[in-house]
Structure formats: C-alpha cells, structure tokens
N, C-alpha and C positions, 0 to 999 in steps of 0.2 A: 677605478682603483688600480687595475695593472695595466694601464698603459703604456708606462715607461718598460714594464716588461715584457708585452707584446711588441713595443718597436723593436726592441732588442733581437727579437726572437728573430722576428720579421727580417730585421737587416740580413743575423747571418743564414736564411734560409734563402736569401735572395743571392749570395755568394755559391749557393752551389746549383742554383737554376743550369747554370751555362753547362755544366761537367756532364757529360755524357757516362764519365765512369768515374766511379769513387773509388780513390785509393784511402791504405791504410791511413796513412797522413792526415788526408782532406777529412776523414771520420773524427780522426783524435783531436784535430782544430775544432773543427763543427761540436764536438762534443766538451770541450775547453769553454768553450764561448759559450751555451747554453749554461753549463755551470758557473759560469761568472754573472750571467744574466740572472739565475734564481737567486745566487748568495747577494746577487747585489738589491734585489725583491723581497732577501729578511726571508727566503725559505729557510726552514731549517738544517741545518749541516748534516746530520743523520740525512734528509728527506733527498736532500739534493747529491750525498753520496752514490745511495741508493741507485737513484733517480741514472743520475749519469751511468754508472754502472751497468744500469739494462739496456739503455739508449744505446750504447757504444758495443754490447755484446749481441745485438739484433741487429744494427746498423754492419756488422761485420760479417755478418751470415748469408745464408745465402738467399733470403728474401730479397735481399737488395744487391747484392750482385748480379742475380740473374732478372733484376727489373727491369720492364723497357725505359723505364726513366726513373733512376735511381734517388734523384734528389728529393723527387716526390714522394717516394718510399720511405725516406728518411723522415719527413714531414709525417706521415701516418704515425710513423714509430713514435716518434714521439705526443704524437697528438695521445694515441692509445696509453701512452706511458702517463702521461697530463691525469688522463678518467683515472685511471689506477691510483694514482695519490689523492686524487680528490675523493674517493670512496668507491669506486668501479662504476658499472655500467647500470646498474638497478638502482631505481631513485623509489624508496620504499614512504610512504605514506605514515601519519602517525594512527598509531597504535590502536584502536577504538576497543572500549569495554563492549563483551557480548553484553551483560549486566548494565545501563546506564544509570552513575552518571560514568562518563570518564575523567579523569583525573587528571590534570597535567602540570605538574611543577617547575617552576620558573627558576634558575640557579645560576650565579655569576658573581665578578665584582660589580661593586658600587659603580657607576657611571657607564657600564655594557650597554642601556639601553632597555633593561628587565621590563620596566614599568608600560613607557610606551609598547614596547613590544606586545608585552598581554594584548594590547587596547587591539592592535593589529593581527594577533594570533585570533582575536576574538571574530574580527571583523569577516576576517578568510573563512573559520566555520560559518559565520552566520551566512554569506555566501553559498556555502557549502548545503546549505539547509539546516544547521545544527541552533542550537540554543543555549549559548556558553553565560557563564555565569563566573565572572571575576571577584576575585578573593583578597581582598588590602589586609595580607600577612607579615608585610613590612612596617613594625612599627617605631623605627629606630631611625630612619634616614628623615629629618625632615619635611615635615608638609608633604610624604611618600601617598599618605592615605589620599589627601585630598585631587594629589595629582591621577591617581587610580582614579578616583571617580570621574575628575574631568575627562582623561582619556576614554573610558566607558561611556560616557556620555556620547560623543564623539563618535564611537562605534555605534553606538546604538544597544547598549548592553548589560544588563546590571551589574553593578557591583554590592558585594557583602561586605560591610565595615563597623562591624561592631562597635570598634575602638576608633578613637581620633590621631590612634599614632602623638607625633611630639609636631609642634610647631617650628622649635627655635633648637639652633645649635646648643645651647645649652643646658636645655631640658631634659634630665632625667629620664629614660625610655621605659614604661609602665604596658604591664598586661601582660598578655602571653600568645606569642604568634603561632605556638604548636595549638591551643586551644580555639583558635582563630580559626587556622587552618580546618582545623576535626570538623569543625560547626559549621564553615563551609558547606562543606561535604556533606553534610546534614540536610544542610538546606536546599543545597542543591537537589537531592534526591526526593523532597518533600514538596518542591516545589517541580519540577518535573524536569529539571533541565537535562541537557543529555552530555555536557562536555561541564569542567568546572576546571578552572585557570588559577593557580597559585602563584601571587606575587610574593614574593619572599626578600627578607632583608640583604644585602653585599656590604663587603669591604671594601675600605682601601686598597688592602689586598688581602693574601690568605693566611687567616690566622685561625686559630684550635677551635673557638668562640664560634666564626662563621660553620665551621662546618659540624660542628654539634648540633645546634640549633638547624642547619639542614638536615642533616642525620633524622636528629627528630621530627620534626614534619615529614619526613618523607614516611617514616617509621607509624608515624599518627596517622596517614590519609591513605597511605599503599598507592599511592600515584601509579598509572598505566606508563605516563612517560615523563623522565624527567631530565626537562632539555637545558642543556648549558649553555647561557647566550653569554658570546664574546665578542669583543668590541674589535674590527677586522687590522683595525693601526695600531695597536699597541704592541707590534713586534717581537721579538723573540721572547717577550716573557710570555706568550700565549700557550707556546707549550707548557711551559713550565708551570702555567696558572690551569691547564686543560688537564696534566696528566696528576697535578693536588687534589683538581674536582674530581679525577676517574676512580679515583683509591679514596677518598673521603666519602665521597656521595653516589658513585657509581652511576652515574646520566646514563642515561638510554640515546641520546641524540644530541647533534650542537645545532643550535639556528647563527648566523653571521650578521652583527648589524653593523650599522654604517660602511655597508660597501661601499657607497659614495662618495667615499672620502677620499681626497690625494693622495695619501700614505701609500707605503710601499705594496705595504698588503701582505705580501707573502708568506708569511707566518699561516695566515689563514690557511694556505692551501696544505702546512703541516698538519693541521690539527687530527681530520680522517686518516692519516695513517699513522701519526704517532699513534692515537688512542684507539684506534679499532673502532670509533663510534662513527656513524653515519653522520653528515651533515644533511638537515631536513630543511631548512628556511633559509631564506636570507632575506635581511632589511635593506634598502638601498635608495632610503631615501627617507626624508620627514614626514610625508604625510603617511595617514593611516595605509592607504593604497600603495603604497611602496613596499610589497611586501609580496614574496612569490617561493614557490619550493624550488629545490636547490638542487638542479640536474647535472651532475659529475661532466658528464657529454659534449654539453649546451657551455658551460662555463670553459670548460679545454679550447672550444669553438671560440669563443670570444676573445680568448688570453691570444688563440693563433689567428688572432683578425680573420675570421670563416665564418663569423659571423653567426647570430642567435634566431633563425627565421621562425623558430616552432613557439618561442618566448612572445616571439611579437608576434605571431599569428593569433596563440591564445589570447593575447591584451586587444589585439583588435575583435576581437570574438566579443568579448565584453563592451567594448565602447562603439562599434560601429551599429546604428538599426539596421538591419536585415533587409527591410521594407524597401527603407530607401537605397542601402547599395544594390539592391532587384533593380529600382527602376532606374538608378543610373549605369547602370552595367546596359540593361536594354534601350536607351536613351545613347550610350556609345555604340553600339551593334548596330543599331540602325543609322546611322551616319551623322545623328546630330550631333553640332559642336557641342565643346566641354566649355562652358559660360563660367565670367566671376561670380554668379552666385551657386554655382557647381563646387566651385575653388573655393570661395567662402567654407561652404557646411562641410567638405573634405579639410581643411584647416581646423575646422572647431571638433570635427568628431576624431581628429588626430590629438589635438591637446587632448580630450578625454579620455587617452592613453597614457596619460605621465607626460615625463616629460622630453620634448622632443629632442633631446640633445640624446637622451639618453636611447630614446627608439631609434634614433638615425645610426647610434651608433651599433644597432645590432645587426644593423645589413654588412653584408658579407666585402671586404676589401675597403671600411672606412677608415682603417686604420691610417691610409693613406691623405684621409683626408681631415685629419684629424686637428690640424689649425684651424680650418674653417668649421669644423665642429665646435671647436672651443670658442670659437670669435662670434660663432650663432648666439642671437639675443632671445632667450624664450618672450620676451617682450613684442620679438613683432610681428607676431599672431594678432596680438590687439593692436595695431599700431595696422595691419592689413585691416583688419575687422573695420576700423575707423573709415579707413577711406572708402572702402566697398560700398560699408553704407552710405557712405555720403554721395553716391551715386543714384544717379535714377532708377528705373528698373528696366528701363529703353537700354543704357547705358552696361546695365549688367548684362544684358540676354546679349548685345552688340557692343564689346570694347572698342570696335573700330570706328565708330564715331564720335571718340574722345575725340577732341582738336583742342584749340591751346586755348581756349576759353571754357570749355567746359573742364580743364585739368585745372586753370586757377579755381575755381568753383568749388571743385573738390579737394582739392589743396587746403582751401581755405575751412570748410566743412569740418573736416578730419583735423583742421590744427597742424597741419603739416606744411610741406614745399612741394610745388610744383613736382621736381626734379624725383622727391619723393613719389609720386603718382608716376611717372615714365619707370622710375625702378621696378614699380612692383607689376605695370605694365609689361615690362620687357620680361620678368619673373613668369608671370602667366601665360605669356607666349610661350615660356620654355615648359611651362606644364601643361602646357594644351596640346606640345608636339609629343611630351611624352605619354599622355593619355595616349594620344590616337594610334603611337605605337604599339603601346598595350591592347587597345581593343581592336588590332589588325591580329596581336597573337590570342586571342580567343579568354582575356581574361583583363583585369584590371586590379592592379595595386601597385605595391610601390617597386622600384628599379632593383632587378636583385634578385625579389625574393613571388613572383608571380602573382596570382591571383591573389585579394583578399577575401575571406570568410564573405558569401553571400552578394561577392563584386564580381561575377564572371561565368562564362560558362554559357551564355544565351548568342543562337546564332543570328546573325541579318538575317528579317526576312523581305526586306526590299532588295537587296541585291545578290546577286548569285557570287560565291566568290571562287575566285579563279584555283584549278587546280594546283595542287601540289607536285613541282617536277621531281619527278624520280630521278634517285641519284645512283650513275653508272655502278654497275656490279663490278668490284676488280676483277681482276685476272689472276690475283694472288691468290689461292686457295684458303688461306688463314685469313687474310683480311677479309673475303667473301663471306666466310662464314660468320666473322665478327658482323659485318654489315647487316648480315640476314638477322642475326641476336639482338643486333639495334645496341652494337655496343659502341660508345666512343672512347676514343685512345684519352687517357686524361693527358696526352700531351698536347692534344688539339682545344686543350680549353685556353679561352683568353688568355691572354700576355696584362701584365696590369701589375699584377700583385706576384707576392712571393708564392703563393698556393695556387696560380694561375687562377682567379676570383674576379677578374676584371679590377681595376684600377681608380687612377683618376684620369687629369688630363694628355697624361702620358701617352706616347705612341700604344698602339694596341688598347688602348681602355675600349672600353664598350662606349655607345652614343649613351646608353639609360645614365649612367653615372657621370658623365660630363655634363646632362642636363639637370641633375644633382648636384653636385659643384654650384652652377649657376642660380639655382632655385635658393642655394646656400648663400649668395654672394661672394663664393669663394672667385 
C-alpha cells in the first residue's frame, strides 16, 4: 500500500547519509521533499502541515546538531513523528464488557469491506478464546444477509438472521435492523456467547438516512465499541467520510481494510489524527486470516523500510510447530546438513504464514529489493513442492547425487524442465549456506530478523566451539566505556540502505540478504 512512499522517503534520507553536518538548507530541502512525498500519498494537507512543521522544528534543534550522525537523527524524528499521526505509541486492545456479552458494531460506507470483516473480526476472537456471535443487521444491501452467513461459516461462527434481507437491486428493503440488532443481543446473552458482532447497513456515501438508522442501533444495543471500517484507497474523502461518522455515530475506533491494495493510501494514515480515534485493525488481504491489530510503531517501521520483525515473529508463532523447529534447530547445532526435505516443510510451514511476498516484505532493507518482490510468483512454492517430491528420498537426504539423468527423471515427474530442477538446485544451495550461517550464530530463521519462535537457542554437543576473540579496549576513555556498555555507534551499522539496515547487492550489503535476492531469483 505505501510503497511508492516509502521509496520516496527512502531516496531523500539516502541524500543526507554522506553530511557529517546539517545545515539550515539541507533541513528545509529534506523537509520540502518529505512534504511532497505525503501530499503526493493523498496525506491530508492539515496532517502533512502539521507533520512537517514538527519535523523541521526538532530537525533544527539541538538533538541533531549535537548528534554524532546527524542524518540518522533526522531519520528517528521523523520515524517518531510517523507513530504520532498514526495514533502514538500505545496500541490499545478492544474494549471487553466486565458483564458479557460484548458488543461491537460494524459502521461505514457500502463497499469498506463491513461484512467480510465481521467474518475476520470474528475469527481473531475465536482465536483469542472468545465465542462471537454475528448479527446480519444489514438488510438493505443485497443478498448482505446471505453473505453474513457464508463468511460465518467460513470462520467457524454463528450468525443470527432472523430476516432474509432483499435479494435483488430492486426489491423494496422490509423489517427492521434496530430490532434485529436488540434481538441479537438477546440472544447472544441467552445463549452464552461472550463477544456479539453487528453488521449494519452503508451507503453510497453519507447521507441523514445512514446515520439515523446507525444512531439507532447504536442507541438499541449500547455497543462497548463501535468501529469505523474504511476502505484504505478511497483518498481524501476518508477524512471527510471519517470526521461525518465521528459527529453522526461517535466510533470508538477505526479498523483499515484493504491495505493491500495499490492505491496511494495515505489518507489512511490521516484518519487517527484528524479524529482522535485510535486505529485498532487492519485488513490486508482477502482471506479471513489476513487480518492483524494495528501497531502505530510497527507500521511507521515499514513506511521507513526498517522493517516489521515483531509482525512476522508473531505470524510465525502461529504457523510454525514448535516440535519440529526444536528438532531442526538441534539437527543444525549438531552439524547435520540442512536437506531438501528440510527446505520443503520450511517452505510449506512459511506459506502457512500468508503470503510470502507480503512476509518478505517485512524484513528490514526490502524496500531495496522490491522489483524482485513484485516479480516473486506465490506459485513457486507448489511448482518447488512438485519437484522435491518427485525425488527419491536418497535424493532428498543427498542433492548431490543429482546427475543429468536423474534431473530428467525429475523434471519429467514434476511436469517441469530440466533447467527447472538445476534452478531450484542452485536455490537450495543458497539456503543451505544461509542456514548454516545462522546456526554458527546460535539461532535459525530468516536473514535480518534472528531467531524463529522455537528455532534456536540449542548448543552443539559434539563439538566444542571456538572462543570468542575479545575485542581490544580503546584508549579513548569515552569510547572504553561505551565498549564496556556493550554500546555500538549506529554509525558502524551496515552500509546498504538509507537507515544503515543492510541492503541488497550493493557494496556493503550484508552476505544474509544477497542470499535472499538469490533465493528470490532476483
């Protein structure tokens, strides 16, 4: 969603790497260019006044005049400045009734995303251990009820549907969705559930109509929260359709859907400060699973290609078993190789994280490599899948006794090209070097971001491993004592990226992410 505005960012922060010292100038340019960068992102003009205004009056002060690397400074500032428009630093949780059930009403225009959403707000409690209970309140939008159910289904989750809603565009809209709503809630409580989800009818856009009929439901059920979902490309009318709902319906929170989309975006990132509402969710993808809370920090992180490591820690948290990264963590400690049927179940238990374009992109300096992100085919996971197995099991524990008759073999197996099997060959060789990398430094996952949840951490116990050289105490008294703190200069961090994050195949990248590129066919 904001990539075009993280290059932006990215280009001019890479413009002041070289300056040892910031003049007033070099400030007032650097801050010219980030403002052209948000207006051209569809921030809102208010937001991005603001915005620059603090940038350019901390940028001038003396945090960053008396920094030892001033450019980097600038970078902070505004990363800090990033959380502040997005809602600050505290990512607060929804609302729960001491009393259950809790209540939580669904509020937007027509095409935001309302419906599915439920289905995924639903899915996240059930996760959570709750037991939601979906409310088909919308009986004005077409075949609305029907889709409530199906998405319910899908989660695993009832829905209450008294009514059949309307079929056909021009069928008369019958019943009453405040009584809908009440009876919910009713039943919700009678039947024991602990959370209950109000899908509610939208507009085209904001007219007197919508927001009565919210008014009243909200007024009939006393909802704990009632969240405004906005659709993240519809651009600067998001204010204007955000600050309608804050004075009509009074929301308690915004969720974001479709962040996955191309669009500029930027609007989005006005909505928590235009209206004072916290943004709590975001959708960022079609399937029910596509769907995570909405960390002010974490998102700043990604806009400034620094990447989302706590996002993707958590999602492999859920998708990886435990079991088995225990015994391949100590299966690398002890010195055995990393086999294609190692790289197989490591590929499948990575798809069970979403999707891979989207994970890769949460490591920190992809911004850089972001053609070969887009060029990645989520297809050849199965298209790997295919060939693996079409190999022996001799074949998997030992790639090196592929030779050119057992590659047609498998070629042939898999429905593929020879040439095919040497690519993905040569592929595996690059992650077999970067495993064993990883489990020389005391841990295993992906390039970047260290260890994975329950991948690391187990020492060899067949081989002794070699001391760690101690590294000489200066003689500077300041820098000794930095040393003895175990601080490092952030100016000694990789060369690569504008935030010193390591790279791609640029002089200075790190080896982990060149063999990332590769693994990418970049």
């Amino acid at each position: 969603m904001f990539a075009t505005l993280s290059d932006r960012l990215t280009s001019t922060f890479k413009n002041l790497r070289s300056r040892g010292r910031l003049s007033e100038a070099d400030i007032d340019a650097t801050v010219r260019e980030i403002r052209r960068a948000l207006l051209d992102a569809d921030v809102a003009v208010p937001v991005v006044r603001e915005f620059a205004a603090a940038v350019r009056e901390r940028a001038l002060s003396v945090e960053v005049s008396g920094a030892l690397n001033p450019a980097q400074q600038v970078v902070k500032i505004v990363n800090e400045e990033l959380v502040a428009i997005l809602g600050g630093e505290g990512q607060r949780g929804l609302a729960l009734a001491k009393n259950p059930p809790t209540v939580i009403m669904l509020a937007g225009l027509q095409g935001a995303g309302k419906t599915t959403l439920a289905g995924k707000l639903a899915l996240h409690l059930k996760e959570k251990g709750h037991t939601p209970l979906l409310v088909a309140a919308d009986l004005q939008r077409p075949n609305a009820v029907t889709q409530l159910k199906v998405v319910g289904e899908r989660a695993g989750a009832p829905v209450y549907a008294p009514h059949p809603g309307v079929a056909g565009e021009d069928e008369v809209p019958t019943g009453d969705p405040v009584a809908v709503a009440r009876a919910g809630v009713e039943t919700a409580r009678s039947r024991e559930h602990d959370v209950v989800i109000i899908d509610t009818a939208g507009r085209l856009g904001v007219d007197a109509e919508l927001m009565a009929q919210a008014r009243d439901i909200r007024d009939a059920t006393q909802p704990d929260e009632v969240l405004f979902v906005i659709d993240a490309m519809i651009g600067q009318d998001a204010v204007a359709t955000a600050n309608a709902f804050a004075e009509g319906v009074d929301f308690t929170g915004v969720v974001l859907s479709k962040l996955d989309g191309d669009a500029r975006g930027g609007a989005a990132l006005s909505v928590a400060r235009v209206t004072g509402r916290p943004i709590l969710f975001a959708s960022t993808g079609e399937k029910l699973t596509d769907f995570e809370a909405f960390h002010p920090d974490r998102m700043a992180s990604r806009i400034l290609d620094m990447g989302d490591v706590l996002t993707l820690i958590e999602q492999a948290e859920k998708a990886f078993d435990a079991e088995q990264a225990e015994k391949m963590a100590s299966k690398l400690a002890q010195g055995d190789d990393f086999t294609l049927e190692d790289f197989l179940s490591q590929m499948q238990a990575m798809r069970n994280m979403g999707s891979m374009k989207k994970m890769l992109g949460m490591l920190p300096g992809m911004g850089q490599m972001r053609e070969a992100l887009d060029n990645f085919d989520e297809r050849e996971v199965d298209r790997v899948e295919a060939i693996v197995r079409s190999m022996t099991p001799a074949e998997r524990r030992n790639h090196k006794i592929i030779n050119g008759s057992r590659r047609a073999r498998i070629a042939k197996g898999a429905g593929t090209t020879a040439s095919a099997v040497n690519q993905l060959l040569e592929r595996f060789e690059g992650a077999q070097k970067m495993m064993k990398q990883m489990a020389r430094g005391g841990g295993m996952g992906m390039p970047g971001m260290g260890a994975l949840p329950g991948m690391g951490g187990k020492k060899s116990k067949g081989r002794s491993q070699a001391p760690a050289r101690k590294k000489a105490r200066s003689g500077n008294p300041a820098k000794r004592a930095q040393q003895e703190a175990g601080i490092v200069e952030a100016s000694q961090a990789p060369a690569g990226s504008a935030f010193g994050l390591g790279g791609g195949a640029a002089p200075g990248a790190t080896p982990d992410m060149d063999e990332l590129r590769k693994l990418l066919g970049g």
